[in-house]
N, C-alpha and C positions, 0 to 999 in steps of 0.2 A: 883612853884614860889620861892620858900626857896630856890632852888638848883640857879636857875637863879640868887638870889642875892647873896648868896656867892661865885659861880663862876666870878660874876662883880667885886666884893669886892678882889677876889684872885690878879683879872688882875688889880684892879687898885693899888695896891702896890709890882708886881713887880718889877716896875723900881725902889722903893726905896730900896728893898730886894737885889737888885743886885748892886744896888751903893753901900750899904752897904757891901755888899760881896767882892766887888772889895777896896775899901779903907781900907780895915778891912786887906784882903792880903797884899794890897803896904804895909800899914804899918809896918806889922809883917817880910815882907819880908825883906826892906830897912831899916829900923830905928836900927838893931842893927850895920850893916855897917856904917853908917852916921857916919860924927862929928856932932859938937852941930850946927855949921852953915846949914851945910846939913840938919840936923832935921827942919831947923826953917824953910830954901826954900821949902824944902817939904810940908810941912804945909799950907804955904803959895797958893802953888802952888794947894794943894788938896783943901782949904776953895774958891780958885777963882771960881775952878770947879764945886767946890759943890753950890754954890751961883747963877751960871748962871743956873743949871740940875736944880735947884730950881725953877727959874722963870718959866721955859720951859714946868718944870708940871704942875706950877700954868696957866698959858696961855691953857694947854690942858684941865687942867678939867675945866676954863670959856667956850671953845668954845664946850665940852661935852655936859654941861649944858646948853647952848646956842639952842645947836642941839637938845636936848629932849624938851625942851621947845617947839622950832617951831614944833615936831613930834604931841605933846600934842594937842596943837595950830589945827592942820590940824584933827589929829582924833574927836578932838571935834567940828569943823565944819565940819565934815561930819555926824556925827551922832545927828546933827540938825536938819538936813536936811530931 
């Protein structure tokens, strides 16, 4: 059961583990080429990204949550029964 929750807990923050991974490089990458306007479009351009990837997760773990609910839901009326 331990092993089950940490492997869930692994998977559910990959995706921030890898956006971070990914914005962590553009930045290091590009920012000492940039000028100072290039800095600011970039920024710009990585907070929009980051803003939408944000909603996206949030929308996955309501309909997560959603889904274990109804499984709940179903095992406990069978075992009513």
């Amino acid at each position: 059961m331990d092993s089950e929750l940490r492997y869930e807990n692994a998977l559910k923050f990959t995706p921030i583990w890898l956006e971070a991974f990914v914005i962590f490089s553009i930045v290091w990458t590009f920012s000492p080429i940039l000028s100072d306007s290039g800095k600011k479009e970039l920024d710009a351009r990585l907070r929009a990204k980051y803003e939408s990837a944000r909603t996206d997760f949030g929308l996955y773990q309501r309909e997560k949550k959603r889904k274990v609910q109804e499984k709940n839901k179903e095992k406990s009326a069978s075992l009513s029964k």
